[in-house]
SENU-300947 format. One record per residue: x, z, y of N, C-alpha, C, CB in turn; residue in three letters. Coordinates in steps of 0.02 Angstrom, whole numbers, plus 50000, padded with zeros to 5 digits. Glycine has a CB too. Layout:
BEGIN
XZYXZYXZYXZYALA;...
END
This chain:
BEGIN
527905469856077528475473056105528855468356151528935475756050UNK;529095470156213529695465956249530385467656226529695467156328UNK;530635461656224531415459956211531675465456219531785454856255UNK;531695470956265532085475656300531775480756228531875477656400UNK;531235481356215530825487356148531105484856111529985488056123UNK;531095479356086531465475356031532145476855999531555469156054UNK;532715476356062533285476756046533495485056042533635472456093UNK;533225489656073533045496956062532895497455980532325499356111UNK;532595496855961532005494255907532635493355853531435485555931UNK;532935487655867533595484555820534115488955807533985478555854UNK;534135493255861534755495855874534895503655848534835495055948UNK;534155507255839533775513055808533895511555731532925513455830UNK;533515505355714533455502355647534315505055619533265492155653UNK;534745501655644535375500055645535885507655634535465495855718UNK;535505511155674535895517355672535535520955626535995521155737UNK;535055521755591534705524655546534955522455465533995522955565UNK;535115517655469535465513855416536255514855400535385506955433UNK;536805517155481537325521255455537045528555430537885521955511UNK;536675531255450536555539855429536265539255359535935544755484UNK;536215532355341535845534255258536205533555213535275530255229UNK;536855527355255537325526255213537835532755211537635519855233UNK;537775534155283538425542255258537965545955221538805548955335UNK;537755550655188537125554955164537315550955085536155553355213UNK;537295543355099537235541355030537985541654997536895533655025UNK;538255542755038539185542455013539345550855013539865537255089UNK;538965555055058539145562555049538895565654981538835566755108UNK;538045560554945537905562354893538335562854819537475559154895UNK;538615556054836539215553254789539545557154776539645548654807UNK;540025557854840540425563154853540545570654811540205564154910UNK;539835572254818539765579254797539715578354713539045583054835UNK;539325573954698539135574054608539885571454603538345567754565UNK;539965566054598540635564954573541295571654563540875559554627UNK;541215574154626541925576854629541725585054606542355575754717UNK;541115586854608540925592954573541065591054494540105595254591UNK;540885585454464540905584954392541625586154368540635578054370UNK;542115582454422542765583054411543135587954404542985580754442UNK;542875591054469543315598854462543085601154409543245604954518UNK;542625603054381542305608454323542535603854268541325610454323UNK;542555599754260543135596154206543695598054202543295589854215UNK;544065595554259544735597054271544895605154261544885594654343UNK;544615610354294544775615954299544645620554224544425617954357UNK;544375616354202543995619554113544725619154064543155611854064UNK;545005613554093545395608754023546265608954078544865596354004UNK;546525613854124546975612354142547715610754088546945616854185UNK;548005607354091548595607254051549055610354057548825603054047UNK;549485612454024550335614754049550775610254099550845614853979UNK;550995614854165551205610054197550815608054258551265605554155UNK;550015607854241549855606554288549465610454347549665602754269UNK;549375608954391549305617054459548455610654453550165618554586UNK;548335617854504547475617354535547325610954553547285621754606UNK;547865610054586547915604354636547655597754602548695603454662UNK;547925597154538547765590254527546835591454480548575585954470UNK;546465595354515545795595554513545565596354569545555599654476UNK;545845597354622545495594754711545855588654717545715600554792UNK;546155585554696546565581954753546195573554744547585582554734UNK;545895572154713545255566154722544765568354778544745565254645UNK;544425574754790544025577454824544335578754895543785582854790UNK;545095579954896545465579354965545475573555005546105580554957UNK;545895570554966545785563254988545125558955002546085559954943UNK;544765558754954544265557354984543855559455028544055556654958UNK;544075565655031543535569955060543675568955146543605578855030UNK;544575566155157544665562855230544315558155223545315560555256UNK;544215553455190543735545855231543065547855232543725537255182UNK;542815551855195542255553355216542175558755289541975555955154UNK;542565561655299542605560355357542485557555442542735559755341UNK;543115556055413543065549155450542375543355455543625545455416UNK;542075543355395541675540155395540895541555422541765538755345UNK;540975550855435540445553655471540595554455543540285559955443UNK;541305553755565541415553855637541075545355664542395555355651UNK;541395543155625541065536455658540325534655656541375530655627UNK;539875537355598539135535355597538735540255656538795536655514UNK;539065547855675538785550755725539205549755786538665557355709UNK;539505542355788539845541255865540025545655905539505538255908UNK;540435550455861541015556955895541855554955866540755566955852UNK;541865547755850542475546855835543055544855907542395541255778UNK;543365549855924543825549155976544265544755991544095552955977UNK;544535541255961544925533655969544765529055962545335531955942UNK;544275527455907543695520355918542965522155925543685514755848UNK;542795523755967542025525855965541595523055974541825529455993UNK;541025522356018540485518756006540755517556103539625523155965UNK;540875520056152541245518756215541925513456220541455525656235UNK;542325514356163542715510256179542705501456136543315514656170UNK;542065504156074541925496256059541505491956115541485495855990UNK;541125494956167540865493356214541185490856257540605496756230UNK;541745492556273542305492856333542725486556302542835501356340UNK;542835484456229543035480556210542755474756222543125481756167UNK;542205475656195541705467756166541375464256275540475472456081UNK;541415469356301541315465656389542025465756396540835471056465UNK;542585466156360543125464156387543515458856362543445468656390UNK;543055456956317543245449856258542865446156299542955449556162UNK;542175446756306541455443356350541845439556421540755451356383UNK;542095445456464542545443656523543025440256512542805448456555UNK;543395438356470544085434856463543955426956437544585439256404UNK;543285427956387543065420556380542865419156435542565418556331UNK;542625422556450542195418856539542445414356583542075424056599UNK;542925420456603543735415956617544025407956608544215419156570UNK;544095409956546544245404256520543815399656512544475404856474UNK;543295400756509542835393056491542685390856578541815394856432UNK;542955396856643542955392956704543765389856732542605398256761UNK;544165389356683544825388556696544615381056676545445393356655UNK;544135379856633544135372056586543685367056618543835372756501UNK;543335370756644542775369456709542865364056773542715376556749UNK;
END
């Protein structure tokens, strides 16, 4: 393979490895917080509303999320465009500077 297949290659590897990790956290997700509710909702107490048998599955259920916007690089404020836009704009500023020392 050339360098150019290679880093393709790395970078496939790389993104295949967030989609297993989300999948592996949506699995979680689901057993965990299914066991809970059907716990929770079996055994409610006096006093207490629905709520406190979703509300682990709410909350979490934002970072997961979140955590699928970012592994399918549709996350709108840090995405996979503006870490790009960052890291050649860190790249450019050392540049700079190591010709200011020059």
């Amino acid at each position: 393979m050339t360098t150019q297949e290679e880093i393709k290659y790395l970078e496939a590897q790389k993104q295949v490895q967030k989609i297993k990790s989300f999948y592996t956290h949506l699995i979680i997700f689901i057993i965990v917080n299914a066991f809970i509710i059907i716990k929770k909702t079996q055994n409610i107490d006096e006093g207490e509303s629905i709520w406190h048998a979703f509300k682990l599955a709410f909350f979490w259920g934002i970072g997961l999320v979140f955590h699928g916007l970012k592994t399918f690089d549709v996350m709108p404020i840090f995405g996979k465009n503006w870490e790009e836009r960052k890291i050649k704009e860190m790249m450019d500023k050392e540049k700079n500077q190591e010709r200011k020392f020059q």
